[in-house]
Structures are given as C-alpha cells and as structure tokens.
N, C-alpha and C positions, 0 to 999 in steps of 0.2 A: 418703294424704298423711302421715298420723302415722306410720300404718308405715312409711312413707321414709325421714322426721326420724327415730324410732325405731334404724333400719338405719342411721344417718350416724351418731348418738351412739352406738354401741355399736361399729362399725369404730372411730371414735375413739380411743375410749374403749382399746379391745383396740390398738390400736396402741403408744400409749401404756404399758403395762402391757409391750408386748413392749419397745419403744423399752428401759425402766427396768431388764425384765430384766435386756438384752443390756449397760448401762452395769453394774451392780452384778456381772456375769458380768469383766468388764475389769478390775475394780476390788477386789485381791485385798488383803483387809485381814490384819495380823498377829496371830497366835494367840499366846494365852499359853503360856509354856514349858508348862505343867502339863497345856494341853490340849493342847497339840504334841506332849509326851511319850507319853497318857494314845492317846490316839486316832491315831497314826503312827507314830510312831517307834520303840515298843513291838513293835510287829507287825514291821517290819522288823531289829530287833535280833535277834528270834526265826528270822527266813527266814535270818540271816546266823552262826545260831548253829555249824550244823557245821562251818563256816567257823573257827570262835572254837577250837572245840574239837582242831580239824588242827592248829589254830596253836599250841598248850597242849603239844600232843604233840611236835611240830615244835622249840619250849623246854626239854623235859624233857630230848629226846634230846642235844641242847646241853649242856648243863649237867652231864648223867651223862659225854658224851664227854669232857667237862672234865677230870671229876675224874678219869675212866682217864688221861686223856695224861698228869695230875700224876704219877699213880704210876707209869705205866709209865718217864716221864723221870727220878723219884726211885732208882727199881728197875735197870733197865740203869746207870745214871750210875753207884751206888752197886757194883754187883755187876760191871760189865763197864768201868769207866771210861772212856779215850775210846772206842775201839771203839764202847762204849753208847751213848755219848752222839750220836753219831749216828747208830746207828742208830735209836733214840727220834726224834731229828729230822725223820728222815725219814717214820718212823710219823707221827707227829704231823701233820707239814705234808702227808701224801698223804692221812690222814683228813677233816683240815678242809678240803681241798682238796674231796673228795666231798662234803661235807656243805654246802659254801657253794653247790657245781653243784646238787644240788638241793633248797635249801632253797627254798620260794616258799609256805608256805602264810602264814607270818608276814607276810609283805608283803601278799599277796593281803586276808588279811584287814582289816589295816589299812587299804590303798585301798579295798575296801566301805565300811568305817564312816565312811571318812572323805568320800566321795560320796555316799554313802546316809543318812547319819546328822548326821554335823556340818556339811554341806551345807545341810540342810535347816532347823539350827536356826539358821546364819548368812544364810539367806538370809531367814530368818520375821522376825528380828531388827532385821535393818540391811541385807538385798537384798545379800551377797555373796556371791557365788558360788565354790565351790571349781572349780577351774581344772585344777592340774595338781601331783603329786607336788613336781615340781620347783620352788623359787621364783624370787626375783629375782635377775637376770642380775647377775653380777659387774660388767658392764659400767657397769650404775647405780650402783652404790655409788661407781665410781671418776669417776662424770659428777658425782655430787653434790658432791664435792670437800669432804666432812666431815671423812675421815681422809685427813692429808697421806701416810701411810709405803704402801711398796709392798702389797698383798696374798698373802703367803706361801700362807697355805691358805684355802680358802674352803670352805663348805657352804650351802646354802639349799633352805629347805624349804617345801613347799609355796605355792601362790599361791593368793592368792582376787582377786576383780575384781570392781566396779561401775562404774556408766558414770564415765569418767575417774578412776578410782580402782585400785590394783591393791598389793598387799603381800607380803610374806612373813618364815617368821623366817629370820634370819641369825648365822653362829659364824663370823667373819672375825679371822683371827689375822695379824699384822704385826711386821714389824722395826723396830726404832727405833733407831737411834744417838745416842749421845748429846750426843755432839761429834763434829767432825769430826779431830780429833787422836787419840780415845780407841776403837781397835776394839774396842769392848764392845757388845754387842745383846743387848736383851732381849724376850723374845719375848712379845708383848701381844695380848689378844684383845678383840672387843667379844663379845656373844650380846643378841639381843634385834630387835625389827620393825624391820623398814626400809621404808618408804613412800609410795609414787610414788603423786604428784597431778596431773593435768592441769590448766594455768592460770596464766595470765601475771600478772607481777609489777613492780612500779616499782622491784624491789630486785634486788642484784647482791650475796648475800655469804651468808655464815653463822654462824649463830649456836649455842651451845654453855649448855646451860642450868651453874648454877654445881652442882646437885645431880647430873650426870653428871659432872662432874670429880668429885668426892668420889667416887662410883663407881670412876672408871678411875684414881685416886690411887690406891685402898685397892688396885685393884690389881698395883702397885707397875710403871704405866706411865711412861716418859718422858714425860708431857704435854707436853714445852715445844716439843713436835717431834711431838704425835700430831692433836692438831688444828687441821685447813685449814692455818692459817702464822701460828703464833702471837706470829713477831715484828711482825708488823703488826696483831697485834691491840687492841681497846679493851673497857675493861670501862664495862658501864652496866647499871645496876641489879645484878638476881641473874644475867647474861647476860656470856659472851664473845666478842662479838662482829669480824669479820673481812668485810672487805668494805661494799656501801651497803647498810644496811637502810632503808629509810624508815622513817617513824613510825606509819603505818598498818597496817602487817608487825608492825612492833616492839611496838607494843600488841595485836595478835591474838596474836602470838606468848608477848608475857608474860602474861598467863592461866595459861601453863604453865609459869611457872619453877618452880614445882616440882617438879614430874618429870625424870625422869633422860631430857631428851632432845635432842637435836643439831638444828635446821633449816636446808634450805639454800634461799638463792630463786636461780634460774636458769634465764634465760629462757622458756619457758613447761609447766617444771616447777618442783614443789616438793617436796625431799626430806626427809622426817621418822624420824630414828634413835632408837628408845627402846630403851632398855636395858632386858635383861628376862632374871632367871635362869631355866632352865627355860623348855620348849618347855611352853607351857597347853593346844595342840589337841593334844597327843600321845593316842597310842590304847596305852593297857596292855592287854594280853594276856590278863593272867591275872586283872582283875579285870573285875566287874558293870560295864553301865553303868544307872545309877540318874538317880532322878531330878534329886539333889544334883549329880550329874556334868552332866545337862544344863544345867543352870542354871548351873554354873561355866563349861562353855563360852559360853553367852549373856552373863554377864555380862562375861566378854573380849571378846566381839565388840561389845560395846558399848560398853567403853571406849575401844579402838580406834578407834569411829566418833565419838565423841564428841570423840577431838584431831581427826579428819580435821574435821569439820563447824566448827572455828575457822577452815579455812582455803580453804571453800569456798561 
C-alpha cells in the first residue's frame, strides 16, 4: 500500500517537473547583449568571416578600378581630345559594366550578417525579426498621407516585423512647387523609419511634430506644401496638426514631441515617420564587428520600440 501511494507521489511529482520543463522550454527569455555577443554571435561573425574578407577584396578592386578610369579619362581627354574622350567613355562604361555583372560578394555578405547577426540581436531585444533586403512599400508611405508632394525617387531598405508591427528605413525625395504661378521645384528629401502599426483608431488625420519641421526647414523644403495640406492645418502645442486627432491619440502622441517625427492615424493603421540621418543597421565592410557595435545596434532597436509601444 505505501509502495503504491509511494509510486502515485513520485509519477506526480515527475509529471510535474516534466509539465515546468516543457513551460520554461516555450518560454524563451532575453539575453544581455554582452552574453548574446560573448556566446553567439561571436561564433557566427567568425563562420561568416571569408565572407567579410571576398567582400574587402570585392572594395579594393572598386576603388583601384576608380582611380584607373580617372586617369585613363585624364590621359586620352588630354593627349587624344575628342576622339579620347570617347573612347575613355567607352572604356570606362564597358569596365563598370563588368564589374557591376559580377559583383555579389559585397551584398552576399552583408545579407548574412544582417540575417545571422543583427537578426538575432533584434529579435533578443524587442522580437523583430529581419524579413527581407527590401523595405516598405512605396505604396504605404503614399496611404499614410504624411507627405502631400508626388514621390519622385524612392529607396527602402530592409524590413523587420512583429506581430502587427513591421518597418523599414526610407530616402524618399519629392517635388514641391511653390506656388502655382511660380515654375520653380525644389527638390526635397526625407531619410529616416517609416512605421507601419496594425490598429484601429477614433482619429482621422496627422500630425507633424514642431522639431521635424526645424529639420525639413534646415532643409531648405517648401514646408507650406510638404506636409499632408497645410492649409487646413492647426497648431496645438509643439504639434501641426491636419485632420481629427482625438485627444487620447493627441496625448500618447505628445510624449513625443520632441523628436523629429510625423504620425498619421488611418483607419486601422497608424503611420509613424522619424527622421533619421544615416542608415544605424548599415553593415561596413571593412570594419570589426565588436562588441560597442552590438550594443549600438540594440540600443536602436530599442528605441524604435520604445515610440512603437506608445501606440500599442
């Protein structure tokens, strides 16, 4: 009889013990950069090294091809005049022509470290996940209805995603007229996050913090025509706002008026534009990655998540 009760507390018991395993197995907590670095990431900067080093070589050859096309174009233009000068031309554009067909270690590498390496520090951080080279679809920028002027040139770079979350950086340059009497344009650019939130809102409009205007002033942008429709605009507080904000919007939102950033609310998205020089997740070439490098990536992806979570 003991030994029975015995044999029931002990299945128990081991049940139990497996049960807690299997939750703490589920239940994948974050590492500090310093262990993250120390014990992964280490290891895999090393597996991705010959990688780094094709790519070094890949750069040099660039950079020497440079200098010859200069002289070669200096040397013909000089000694053979037109004649030279196209033939140089032609040198030149059928060289870079070959060297662009196979150039791929540069890239190559960079997409490792940036799946293998900053992948893993954004996802240790704040759970976002690197996605895909390419970012955010032109198409959102022009849904969030932040910048009223066409999009002449666009570029976006890389995406990350969490559940109902997803971002990337953006270098969107546009035309702006100044009047409609005056064909003058000048040609204005943003650079910096743009970031799509899933999540319906009681508000219908957008808002423009007062420290990105000082931004796209310095510029030297038409503002009075760059954002949303600033003749229907109202100022309230450090904020230009266009459209309904409610007031529940309007105080999560001012938290951040000081940062250089744009919000749009629109039906069951919310678009957020922060201005930002330089690309922070960029991958150099030619330099180490250390451990000060991992932690400047972490601390971006934290701040990042830090406006997201005011509006989630």
């Amino acid at each position: 009889m003991i030994k029975n009760i015995f044999g029931i507390f002990f299945f128990i018991t081991l049940s139990f013990a497996q049960s807690s395993g299997a939750s703490t197995d589920i239940k994948t907590e974050s590492k500090s950069i310093e262990n993250l670095y120390t014990h992964e990431l280490l290891a895999i900067y090393k597996e991705i090294s010959p990688l780094k080093e094709l790519a070094q070589k890949e750069k040099k050859t660039y950079i020497i091809s440079a200098i010859i096309a200069i002289l070669v174009f200096v040397l013909f233009t000089k000694y053979f005049k037109f004649q030279g000068f196209l033939v140089s031309l032609i040198m030149i554009g059928s060289g870079a022509y070959v060297l662009y067909k196979n150039s791929k270690n540069i890239v190559d590498y960079q997409t490792h470290f940036k799946k293998e390496i900053i992948s893993k520090i954004s996802k240790n951080c704040c759970g976002f996940e690197f996605i895909s080279s390419r970012g955010i679809n032109k198409q959102m920028i022009k849904k969030s209805r932040i910048f009223a002027p066409d999009i002449k040139e666009f570029n976006s770079i890389d995406l990350y995603e969490k559940d109902g979350v997803k971002f990337g950086f953006v270098v969107a340059t546009f035309d702006t007229k100044e009047s409609a009497s005056v064909e003058r344009f000048n040609k204005n650019r943003f650079e910096g996050f743009f970031i799509v939130i899933d999540g319906k809102s009681s508000s219908d409009g957008v808002m423009v913090s007062d420290s990105l205007r000082e931004k796209v002033a310095n510029m030297d942008i038409a503002f009075n025509s760059f954002f949303a429709d600033d003749k229907r605009g109202k100022k309230e507080g450090e904020w230009s706002i266009y459209g309904d904000i409610s007031k529940e919007d309007f105080d999560r939102a001012d938290k951040l008026s000081d940062k250089d950033i744009a919000i749009s609310f629109y039906k069951d998205k919310i678009f957020l534009a922060i201005y930002q020089q330089g690309y922070p997740f960029s991958v150099d070439i030619m330099s180490d990655f250390t451990l000060k490098k991992a932690m400047f990536y972490e601390d971006n992806f934290k701040e990042i998540d830090r406006v997201i979570k005011y509006f989630r």
